[in-house]
SENU-80092 format. One record per residue (C-alpha): residue number from 1; residue in one letter; x, y, z. Coordinates in nm, 4 decimals. Layout:
// SENU-80092
- drenpa,lumke,X,Y,Z
- NUM,a,X,Y,Z
...
END
This chain:
// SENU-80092
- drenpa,lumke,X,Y,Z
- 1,x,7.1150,8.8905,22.8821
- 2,x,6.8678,8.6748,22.6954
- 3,x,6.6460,8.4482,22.8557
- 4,x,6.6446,8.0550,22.7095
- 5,x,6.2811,7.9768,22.6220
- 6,x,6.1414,7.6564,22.8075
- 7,x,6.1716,7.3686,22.5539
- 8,x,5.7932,7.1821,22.5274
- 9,x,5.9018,6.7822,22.5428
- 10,x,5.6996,6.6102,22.1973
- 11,x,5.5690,6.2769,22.2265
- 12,x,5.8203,6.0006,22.2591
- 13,x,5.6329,5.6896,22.1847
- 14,x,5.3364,5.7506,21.9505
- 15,x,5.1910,5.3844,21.9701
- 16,x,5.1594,5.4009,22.3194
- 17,x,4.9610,5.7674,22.2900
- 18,x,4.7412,5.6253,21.9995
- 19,x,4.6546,5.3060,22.2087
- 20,x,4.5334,5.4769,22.5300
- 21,x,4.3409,5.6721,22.3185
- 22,x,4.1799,5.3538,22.1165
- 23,x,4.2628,5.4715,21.7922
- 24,x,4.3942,5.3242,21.5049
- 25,x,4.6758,5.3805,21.2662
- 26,x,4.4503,5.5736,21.0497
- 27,x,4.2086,5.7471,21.2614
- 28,x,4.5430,5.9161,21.4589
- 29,x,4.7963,5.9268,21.1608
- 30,x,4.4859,6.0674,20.9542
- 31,x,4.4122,6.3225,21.1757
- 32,x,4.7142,6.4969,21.1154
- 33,x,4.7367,6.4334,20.7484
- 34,x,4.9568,6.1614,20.7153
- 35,x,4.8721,5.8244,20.6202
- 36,x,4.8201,5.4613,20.7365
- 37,x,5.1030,5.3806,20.5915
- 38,x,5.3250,5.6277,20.6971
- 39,x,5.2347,5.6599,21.1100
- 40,x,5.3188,5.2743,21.0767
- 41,x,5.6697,5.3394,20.9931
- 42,x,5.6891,5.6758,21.2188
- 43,x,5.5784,5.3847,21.4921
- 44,x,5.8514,5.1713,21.3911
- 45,x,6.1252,5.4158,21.3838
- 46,x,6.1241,5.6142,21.1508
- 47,x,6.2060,5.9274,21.2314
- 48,x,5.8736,6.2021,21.2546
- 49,x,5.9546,6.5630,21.0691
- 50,x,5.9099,6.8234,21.3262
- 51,x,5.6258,6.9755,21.1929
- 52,x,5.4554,6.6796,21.2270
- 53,x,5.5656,6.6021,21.5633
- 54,x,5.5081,6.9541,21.6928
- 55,x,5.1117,6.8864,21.5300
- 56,x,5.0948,6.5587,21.7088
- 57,x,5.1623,6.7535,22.0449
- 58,x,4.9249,7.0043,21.9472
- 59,x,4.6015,6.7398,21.8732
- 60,x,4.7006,6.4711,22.1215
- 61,x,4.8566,6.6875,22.4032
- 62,x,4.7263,6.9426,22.4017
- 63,x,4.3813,6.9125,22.2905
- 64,x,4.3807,7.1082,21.9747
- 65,x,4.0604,7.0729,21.7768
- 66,x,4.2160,7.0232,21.3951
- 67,x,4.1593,6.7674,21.1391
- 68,x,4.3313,6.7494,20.8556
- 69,x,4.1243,6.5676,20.6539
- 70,x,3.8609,6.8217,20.6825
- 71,x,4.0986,7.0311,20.4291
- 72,x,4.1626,6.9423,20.1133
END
């Protein structure tokens, strides 16, 4: 029998995570290579693709040094 792997819970409310850590829209949306623009409507509802979501959890969670704006 196969065991179920533990699901990892993403971020639910990204404002809230961006404003404890005193960033804004583009210093946290940047970070993971999306823009101003874009985290504003992810903030407002629009719904965040999983690899993006999953990459959130990774920088903000858990502590993952990346930024995508050192790539080109």
């Amino acid at each position: 029998m196969a065991t179920k792997a533990k699901k990892t819970a993403l971020i639910k409310d990204y404002k809230l995570v961006r404003v404890k850590m005193r960033l804004n829209q583009g210093e946290f949306w940047g970070r993971l290579g999306v823009t101003q623009s874009g985290g504003s409507r992810y903030e407002n509802g629009r719904a965040v693709p999983k690899p993006t979501a999953i990459l959130a959890h990774q920088v903000y969670i858990q502590g993952l040094e990346l930024d995508a704006r050192d790539y080109r």
